[in-house]
Each structure stands twice: as C-alpha cells, then as structure tokens.
N, C-alpha and C positions, 0 to 999 in steps of 0.2 A: 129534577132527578140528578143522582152523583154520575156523577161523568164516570168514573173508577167502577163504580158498581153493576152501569150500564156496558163499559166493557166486557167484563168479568162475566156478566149474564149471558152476553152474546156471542164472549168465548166457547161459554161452556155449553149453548143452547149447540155451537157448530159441532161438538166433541161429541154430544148426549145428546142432541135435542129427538134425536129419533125416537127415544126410548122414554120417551112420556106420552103419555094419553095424548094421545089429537088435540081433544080440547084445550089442554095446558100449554101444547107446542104452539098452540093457533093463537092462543093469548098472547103468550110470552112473545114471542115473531111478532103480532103487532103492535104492540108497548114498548119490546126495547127495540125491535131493528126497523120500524115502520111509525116511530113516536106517535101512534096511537095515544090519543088518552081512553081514561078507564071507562068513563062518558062515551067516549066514540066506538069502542069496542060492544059494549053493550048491548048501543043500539044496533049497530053491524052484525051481533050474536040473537037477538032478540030476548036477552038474558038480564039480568039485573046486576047495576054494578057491584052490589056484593058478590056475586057469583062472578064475577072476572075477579074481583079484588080475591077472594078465597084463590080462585086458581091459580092466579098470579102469584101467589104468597106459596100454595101449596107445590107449584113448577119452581122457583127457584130452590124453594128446598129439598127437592129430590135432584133438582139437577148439583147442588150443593153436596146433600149425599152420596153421588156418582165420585162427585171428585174428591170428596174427602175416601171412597172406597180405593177407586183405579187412579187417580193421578195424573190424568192423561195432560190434561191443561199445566200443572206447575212441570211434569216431564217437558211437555213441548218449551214451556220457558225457558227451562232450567240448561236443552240443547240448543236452544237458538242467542241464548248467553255463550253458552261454551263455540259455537259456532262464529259468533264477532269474536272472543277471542283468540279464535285460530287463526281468523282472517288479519286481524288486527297485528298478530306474531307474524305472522308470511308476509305482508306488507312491510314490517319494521323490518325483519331482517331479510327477506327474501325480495324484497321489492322489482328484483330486475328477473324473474324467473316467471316468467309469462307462462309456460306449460305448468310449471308447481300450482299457480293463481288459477289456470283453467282446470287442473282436478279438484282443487277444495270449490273450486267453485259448483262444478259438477256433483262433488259430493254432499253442499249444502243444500243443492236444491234437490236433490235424493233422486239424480239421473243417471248414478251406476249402478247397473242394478246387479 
C-alpha cells in the first residue's frame, strides 16, 4: 500500500470519518489504520471481499469529496506550515524572549481561548 495515500486516508477518515456509513468507517479504520487486509476484513465482516473492496473504494471517495468540498485537511496543513514558520521567525530573531516563545506556543496548540 502507498504510504502517502495511507496518510492521506487516515487524515481525512480523523476530519470526516464520522460522516460515512458505519459500514465504510468500519472498513476504511480497518485497512488503513489497523492494516487489515481485504481477506481479513471479510471474514471479520462475514462479507465478501468484493463488498469491502466496493466500500473501501466507495469510503475514500466520499471522504475525498468532503475535502475536495470543505477543506478541512489542506486548511489544517496549510496552518500548521504557517505555524513552523512563525515559530521558526521568533526563534531566528527572538530567540532570547521566553514569554514571546511561551505565547506562540500557547497559541499553536490553540490553548488561548
């Protein structure tokens, strides 16, 4: 399996995964985040591996259309980028300001509310 894609699924299953059928969340959770194979799921479902192979096909691509709709996953990226480079800027030039380091820090892990 692609290491990248196996990410990517288990990203998006933590972001969405509520908002699929059981059945496809139950699949999907044991294939990428419990390396289920398609065989072991099966017989564990009492289902036929085409019937996990369909769900499994048909769960990443609604959890694929969640994020192609809301975004939630390249957002998260896109701030935890911006977030190394603030910390990365307050270290280069702030380096000796312990209380500045303790609010981005606070603010990174989103404990000011």
């Amino acid at each position: 399996m692609d290491i990248e894609k196996k990410n990517r699924v288990c990203a998006l299953l933590a972001f969405y995964g509520e908002l699929l059928a059981k059945k496809q969340q139950t699949y999907l959770r044991y294939y990428y985040e419990d390396d289920f194979s398609i065989i072991e799921i099966a017989e564990e479902e009492t289902v036929s591996r085409q019937a996990v192979s369909d769900n499994l096909k048909k769960g990443v691509d609604v959890l694929e259309h969640y994020e192609d709709v809301l975004s939630l996953y390249h957002d998260s990226l896109a701030r935890q980028e911006e977030e190394q480079n603030l910390l990365d800027y307050v270290e280069e030039h702030y380096g000796q300001d312990q209380h500045l380091k303790d609010i981005i820090d606070r603010m990174v892990n989103e404990e000011i509310n």
